[in-house]
ChimeraX commands (.cxc) that place a marker at each C-alpha (Angstrom):
marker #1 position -16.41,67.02,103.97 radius 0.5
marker #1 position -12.80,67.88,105.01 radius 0.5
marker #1 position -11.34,65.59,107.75 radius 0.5
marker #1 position -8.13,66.38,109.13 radius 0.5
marker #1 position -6.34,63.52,111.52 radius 0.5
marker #1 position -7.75,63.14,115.36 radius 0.5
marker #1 position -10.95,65.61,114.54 radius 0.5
marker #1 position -14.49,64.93,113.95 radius 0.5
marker #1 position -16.66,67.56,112.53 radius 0.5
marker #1 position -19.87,69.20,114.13 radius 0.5
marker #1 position -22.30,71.53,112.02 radius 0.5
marker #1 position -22.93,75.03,113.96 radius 0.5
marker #1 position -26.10,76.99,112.63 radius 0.5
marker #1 position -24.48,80.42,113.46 radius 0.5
marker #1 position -20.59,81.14,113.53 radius 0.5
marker #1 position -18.66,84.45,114.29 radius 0.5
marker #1 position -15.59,83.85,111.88 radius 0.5
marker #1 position -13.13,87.36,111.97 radius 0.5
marker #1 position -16.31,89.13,112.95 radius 0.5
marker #1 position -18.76,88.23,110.53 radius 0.5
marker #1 position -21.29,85.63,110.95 radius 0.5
marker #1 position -21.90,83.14,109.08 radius 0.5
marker #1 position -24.47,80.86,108.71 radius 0.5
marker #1 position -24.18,76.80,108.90 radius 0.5
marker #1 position -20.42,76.75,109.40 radius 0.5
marker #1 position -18.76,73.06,109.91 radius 0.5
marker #1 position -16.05,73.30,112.34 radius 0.5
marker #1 position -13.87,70.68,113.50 radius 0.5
marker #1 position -14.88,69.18,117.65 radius 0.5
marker #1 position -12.49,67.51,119.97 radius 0.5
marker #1 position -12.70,63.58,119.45 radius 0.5
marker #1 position -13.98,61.70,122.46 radius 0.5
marker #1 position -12.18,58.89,123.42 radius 0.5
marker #1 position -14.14,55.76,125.35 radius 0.5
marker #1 position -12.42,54.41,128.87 radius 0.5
marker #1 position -13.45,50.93,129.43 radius 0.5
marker #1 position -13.02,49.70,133.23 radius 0.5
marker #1 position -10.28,47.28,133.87 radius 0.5
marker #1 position -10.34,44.17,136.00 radius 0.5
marker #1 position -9.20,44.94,139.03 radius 0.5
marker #1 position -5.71,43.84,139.70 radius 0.5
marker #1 position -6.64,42.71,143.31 radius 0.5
marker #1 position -9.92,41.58,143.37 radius 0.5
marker #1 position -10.72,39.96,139.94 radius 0.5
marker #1 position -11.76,36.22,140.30 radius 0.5
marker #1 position -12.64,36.96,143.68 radius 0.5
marker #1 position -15.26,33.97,145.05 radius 0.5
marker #1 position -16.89,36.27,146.01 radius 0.5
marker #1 position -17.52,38.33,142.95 radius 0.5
marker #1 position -17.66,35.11,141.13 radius 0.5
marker #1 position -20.77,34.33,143.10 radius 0.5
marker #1 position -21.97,37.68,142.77 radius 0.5
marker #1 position -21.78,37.74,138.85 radius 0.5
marker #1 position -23.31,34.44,138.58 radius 0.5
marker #1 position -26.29,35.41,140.58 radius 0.5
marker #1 position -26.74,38.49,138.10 radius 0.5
marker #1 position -26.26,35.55,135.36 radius 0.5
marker #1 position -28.54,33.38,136.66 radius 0.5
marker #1 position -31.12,36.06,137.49 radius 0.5
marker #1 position -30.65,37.62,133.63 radius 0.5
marker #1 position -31.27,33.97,131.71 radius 0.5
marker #1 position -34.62,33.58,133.85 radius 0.5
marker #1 position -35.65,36.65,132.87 radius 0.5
marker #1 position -34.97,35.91,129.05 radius 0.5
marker #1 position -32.76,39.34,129.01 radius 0.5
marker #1 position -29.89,39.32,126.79 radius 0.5
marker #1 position -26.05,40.89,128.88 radius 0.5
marker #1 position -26.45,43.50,126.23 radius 0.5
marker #1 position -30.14,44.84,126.62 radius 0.5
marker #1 position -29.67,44.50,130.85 radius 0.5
marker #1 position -26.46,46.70,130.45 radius 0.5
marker #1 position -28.81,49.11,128.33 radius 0.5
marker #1 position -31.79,49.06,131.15 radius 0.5
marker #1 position -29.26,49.51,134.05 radius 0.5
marker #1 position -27.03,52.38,132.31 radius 0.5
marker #1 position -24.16,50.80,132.72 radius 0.5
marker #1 position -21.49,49.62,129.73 radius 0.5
marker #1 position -21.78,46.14,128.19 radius 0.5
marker #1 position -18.40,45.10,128.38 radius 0.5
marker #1 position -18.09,46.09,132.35 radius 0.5
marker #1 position -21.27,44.24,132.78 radius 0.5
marker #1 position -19.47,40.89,130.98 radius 0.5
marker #1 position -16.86,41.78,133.92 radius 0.5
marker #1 position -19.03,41.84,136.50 radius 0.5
marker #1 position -20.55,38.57,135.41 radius 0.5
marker #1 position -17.20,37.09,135.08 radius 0.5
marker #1 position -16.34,37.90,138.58 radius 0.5
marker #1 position -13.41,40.47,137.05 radius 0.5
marker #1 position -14.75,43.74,138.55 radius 0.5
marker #1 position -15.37,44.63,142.60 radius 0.5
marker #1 position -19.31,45.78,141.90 radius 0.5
marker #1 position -19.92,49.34,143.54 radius 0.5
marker #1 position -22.69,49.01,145.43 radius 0.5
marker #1 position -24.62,51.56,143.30 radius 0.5
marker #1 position -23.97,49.40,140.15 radius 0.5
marker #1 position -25.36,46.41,142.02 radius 0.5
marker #1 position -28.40,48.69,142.91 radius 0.5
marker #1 position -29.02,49.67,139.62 radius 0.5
marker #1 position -28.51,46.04,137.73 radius 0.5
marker #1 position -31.16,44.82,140.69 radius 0.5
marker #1 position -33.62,47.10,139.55 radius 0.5
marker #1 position -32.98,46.54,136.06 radius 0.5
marker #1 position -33.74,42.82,137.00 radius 0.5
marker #1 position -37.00,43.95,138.77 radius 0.5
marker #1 position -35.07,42.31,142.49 radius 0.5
marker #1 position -34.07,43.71,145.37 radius 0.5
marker #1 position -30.19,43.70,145.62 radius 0.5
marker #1 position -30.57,41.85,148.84 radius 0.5
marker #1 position -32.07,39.01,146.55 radius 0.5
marker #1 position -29.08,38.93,144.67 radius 0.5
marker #1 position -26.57,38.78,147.14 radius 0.5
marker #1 position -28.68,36.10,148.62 radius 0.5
marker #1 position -28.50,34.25,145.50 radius 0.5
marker #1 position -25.11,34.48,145.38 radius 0.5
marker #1 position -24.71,33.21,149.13 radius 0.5
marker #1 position -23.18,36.22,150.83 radius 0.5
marker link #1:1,2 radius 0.2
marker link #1:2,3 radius 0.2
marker link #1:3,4 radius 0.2
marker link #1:4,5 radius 0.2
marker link #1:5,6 radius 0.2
marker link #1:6,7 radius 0.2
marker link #1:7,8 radius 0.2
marker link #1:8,9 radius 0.2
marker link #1:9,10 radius 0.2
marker link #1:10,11 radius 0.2
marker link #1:11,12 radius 0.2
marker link #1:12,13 radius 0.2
marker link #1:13,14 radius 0.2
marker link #1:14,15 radius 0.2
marker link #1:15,16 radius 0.2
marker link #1:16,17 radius 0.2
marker link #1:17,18 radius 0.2
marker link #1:18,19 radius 0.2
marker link #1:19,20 radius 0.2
marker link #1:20,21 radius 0.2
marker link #1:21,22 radius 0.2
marker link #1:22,23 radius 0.2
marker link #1:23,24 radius 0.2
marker link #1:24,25 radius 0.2
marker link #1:25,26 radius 0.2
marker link #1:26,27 radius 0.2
marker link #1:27,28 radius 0.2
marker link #1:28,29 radius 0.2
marker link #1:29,30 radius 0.2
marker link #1:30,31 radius 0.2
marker link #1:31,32 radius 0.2
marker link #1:32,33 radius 0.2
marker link #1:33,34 radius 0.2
marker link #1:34,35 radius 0.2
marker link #1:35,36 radius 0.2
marker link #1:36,37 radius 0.2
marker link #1:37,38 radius 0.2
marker link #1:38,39 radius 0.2
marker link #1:39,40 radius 0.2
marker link #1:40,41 radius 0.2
marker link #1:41,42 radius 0.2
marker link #1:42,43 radius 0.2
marker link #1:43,44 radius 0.2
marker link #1:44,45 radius 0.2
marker link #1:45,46 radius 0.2
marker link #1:46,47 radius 0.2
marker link #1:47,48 radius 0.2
marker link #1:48,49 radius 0.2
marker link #1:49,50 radius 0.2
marker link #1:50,51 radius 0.2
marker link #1:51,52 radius 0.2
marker link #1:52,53 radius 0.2
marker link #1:53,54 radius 0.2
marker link #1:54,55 radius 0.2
marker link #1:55,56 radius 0.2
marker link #1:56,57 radius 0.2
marker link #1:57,58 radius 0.2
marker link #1:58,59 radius 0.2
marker link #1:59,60 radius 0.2
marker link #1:60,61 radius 0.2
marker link #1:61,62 radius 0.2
marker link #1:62,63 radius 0.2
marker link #1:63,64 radius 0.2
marker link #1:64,65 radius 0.2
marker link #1:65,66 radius 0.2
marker link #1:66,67 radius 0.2
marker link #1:67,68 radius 0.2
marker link #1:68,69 radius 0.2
marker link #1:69,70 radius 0.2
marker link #1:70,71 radius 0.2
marker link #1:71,72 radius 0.2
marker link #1:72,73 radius 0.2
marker link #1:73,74 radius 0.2
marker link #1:74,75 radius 0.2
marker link #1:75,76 radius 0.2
marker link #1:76,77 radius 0.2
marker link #1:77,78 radius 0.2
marker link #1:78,79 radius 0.2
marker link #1:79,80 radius 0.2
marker link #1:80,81 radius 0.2
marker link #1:81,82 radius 0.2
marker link #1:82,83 radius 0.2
marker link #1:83,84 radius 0.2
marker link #1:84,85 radius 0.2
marker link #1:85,86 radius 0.2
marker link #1:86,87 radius 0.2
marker link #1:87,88 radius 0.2
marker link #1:88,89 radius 0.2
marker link #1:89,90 radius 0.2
marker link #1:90,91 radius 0.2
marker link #1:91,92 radius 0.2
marker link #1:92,93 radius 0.2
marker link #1:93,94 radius 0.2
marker link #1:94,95 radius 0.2
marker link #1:95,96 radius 0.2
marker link #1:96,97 radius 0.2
marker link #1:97,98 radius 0.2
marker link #1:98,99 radius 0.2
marker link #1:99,100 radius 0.2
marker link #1:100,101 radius 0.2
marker link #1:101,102 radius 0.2
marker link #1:102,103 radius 0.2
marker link #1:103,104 radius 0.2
marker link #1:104,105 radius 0.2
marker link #1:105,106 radius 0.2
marker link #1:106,107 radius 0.2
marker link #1:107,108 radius 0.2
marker link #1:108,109 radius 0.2
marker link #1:109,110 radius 0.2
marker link #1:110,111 radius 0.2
marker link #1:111,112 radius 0.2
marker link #1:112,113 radius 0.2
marker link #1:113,114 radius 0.2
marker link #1:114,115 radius 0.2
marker link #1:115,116 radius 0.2
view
């Protein structure tokens, strides 16, 4: 199939092409680009977050759940969740909801863990 440079290619069952249509055209789709979260300049390494991300840690290995499949069960990327368990990313508190439910806890039980 054709490729031409920052295009991918979708398949279309019907097409309109100078007013005739045509069936099973291939016509080229904008590429999507991924945007992975940065640390956050003023917060990353944060004691606080630190604790935070170790009590998701700790709470993940005593579950037996790999980073990667508790990213997958809380919708939420893999490499942000390495961030937040590094400490390098100020959790929203919906993202901290969501990785407590993945985990089955409350997200009071985590912040307890964590000390705060």
């Amino acid at each position: 199939m054709p490729r031409a440079s920052g295009l991918s290619y979708q398949w279309t069952s019907v097409a309109l092409l100078y007013g005739y249509l045509i069936p099973w055209c291939y016509f080229p789709s904008p590429k999507t680009v991924a945007v992975v979260a940065k640390p956050s300049p003023s917060f990353a390494k944060d004691p606080i977050l630190i604790a935070i991300g170790d009590a998701i840690r700790r709470t993940r290995a005593t579950r037996n759940i790999s980073q990667e499949a508790l990213a997958d069960l809380a919708g939420i990327d893999r490499s942000y969740m390495g961030g937040i368990e590094r400490g390098e990313h100020n959790v929203a508190v919906i993202n901290l909801s969501k990785i407590a439910e993945a985990l089955e806890v409350r997200p009071s039980t985590l912040l307890a863990t964590a000390g705060i």
